[in-house]
C-alpha positions in Angstrom: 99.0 88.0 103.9 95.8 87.3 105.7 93.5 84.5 104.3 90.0 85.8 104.1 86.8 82.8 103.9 83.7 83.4 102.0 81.7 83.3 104.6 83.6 86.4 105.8 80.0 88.9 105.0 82.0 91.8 106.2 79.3 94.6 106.9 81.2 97.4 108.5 84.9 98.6 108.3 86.8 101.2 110.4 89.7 102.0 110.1 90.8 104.9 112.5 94.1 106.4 113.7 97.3 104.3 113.4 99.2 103.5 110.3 98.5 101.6 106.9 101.5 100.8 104.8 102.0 98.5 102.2 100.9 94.9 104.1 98.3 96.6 105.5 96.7 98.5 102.7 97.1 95.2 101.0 95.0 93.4 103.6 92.5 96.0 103.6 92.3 96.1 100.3 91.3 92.5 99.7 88.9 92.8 102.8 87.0 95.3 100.9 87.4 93.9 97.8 86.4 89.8 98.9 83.1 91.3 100.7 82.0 94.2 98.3 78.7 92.6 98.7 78.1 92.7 101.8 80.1 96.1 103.1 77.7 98.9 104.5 79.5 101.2 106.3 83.5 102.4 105.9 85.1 104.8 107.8 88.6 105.5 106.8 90.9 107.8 109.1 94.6 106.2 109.4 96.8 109.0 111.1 99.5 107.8 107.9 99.4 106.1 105.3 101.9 105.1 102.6 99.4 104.3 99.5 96.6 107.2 99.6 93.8 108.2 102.1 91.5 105.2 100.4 92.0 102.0 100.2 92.4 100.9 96.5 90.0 97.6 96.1 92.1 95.9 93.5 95.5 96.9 95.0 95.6 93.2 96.8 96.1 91.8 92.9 98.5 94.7 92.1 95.8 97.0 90.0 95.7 100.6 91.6 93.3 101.4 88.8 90.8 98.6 89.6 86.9 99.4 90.2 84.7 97.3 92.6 81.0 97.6 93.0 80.0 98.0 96.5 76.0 97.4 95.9 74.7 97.6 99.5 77.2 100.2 101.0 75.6 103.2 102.3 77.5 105.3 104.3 81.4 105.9 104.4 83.4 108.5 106.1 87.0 109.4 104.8 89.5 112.8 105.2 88.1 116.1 103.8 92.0 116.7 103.6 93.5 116.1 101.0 89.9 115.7 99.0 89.1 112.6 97.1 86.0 111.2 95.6 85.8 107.4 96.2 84.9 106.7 92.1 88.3 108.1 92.0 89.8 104.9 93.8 88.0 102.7 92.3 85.0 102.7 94.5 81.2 102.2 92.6 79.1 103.1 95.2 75.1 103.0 93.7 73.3 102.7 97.0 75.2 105.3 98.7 73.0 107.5 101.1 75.6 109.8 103.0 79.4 110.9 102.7 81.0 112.0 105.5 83.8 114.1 105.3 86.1 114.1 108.2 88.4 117.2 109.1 91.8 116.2 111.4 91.9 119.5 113.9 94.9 118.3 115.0 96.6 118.9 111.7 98.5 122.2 111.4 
């Protein structure tokens, strides 16, 4: 797996097309979860996934249940299809300003 520093201050993620299976959700996961301080924006649209359309914050230490705080994250875009709330994946999200739900045309 990926070693992440400290002084990582992640501010934006985006993660769009492609695939996320288990390594990778893992990764992301800890990502997320290492720089919850810092993370503003996150825009989720893998074209598959093998865990869920969200990333799980705690799924890097084997929780799928786990909550994370994300105090400065305003803005995240994820799949309107199938619908999710992020406090459903573990996502605390007290500074959000705007959800944006994303809608895959290309699905029949």
């Amino acid at each position: 797996a990926e070693e992440l520093s400290p002084e990582d201050n992640m501010q934006e993620l985006r993660v769009w097309g492609g695939g996320v299976a288990n390594a990778q959700e893992d990764t992301l996961s800890r990502r997320v979860d290492e720089n919850a301080s810092t993370l503003q924006v996150v825009v989720y649209k893998p074209d598959h996934t093998k865990g869920g359309i969200l990333i799980r914050p705690k799924y890097h230490r084997g929780d799928r249940r786990g909550v994370q705080t994300f105090p400065v994250l305003t803005h995240m875009s994820i799949r309107l299809v199938p619908s999710v709330m992020p406090a459903e994946f573990g996502w605390r999200l007290p500074a959000l300003k705007q959800l944006t739900l994303l809608l895959d045309l290309s699905v029949q």
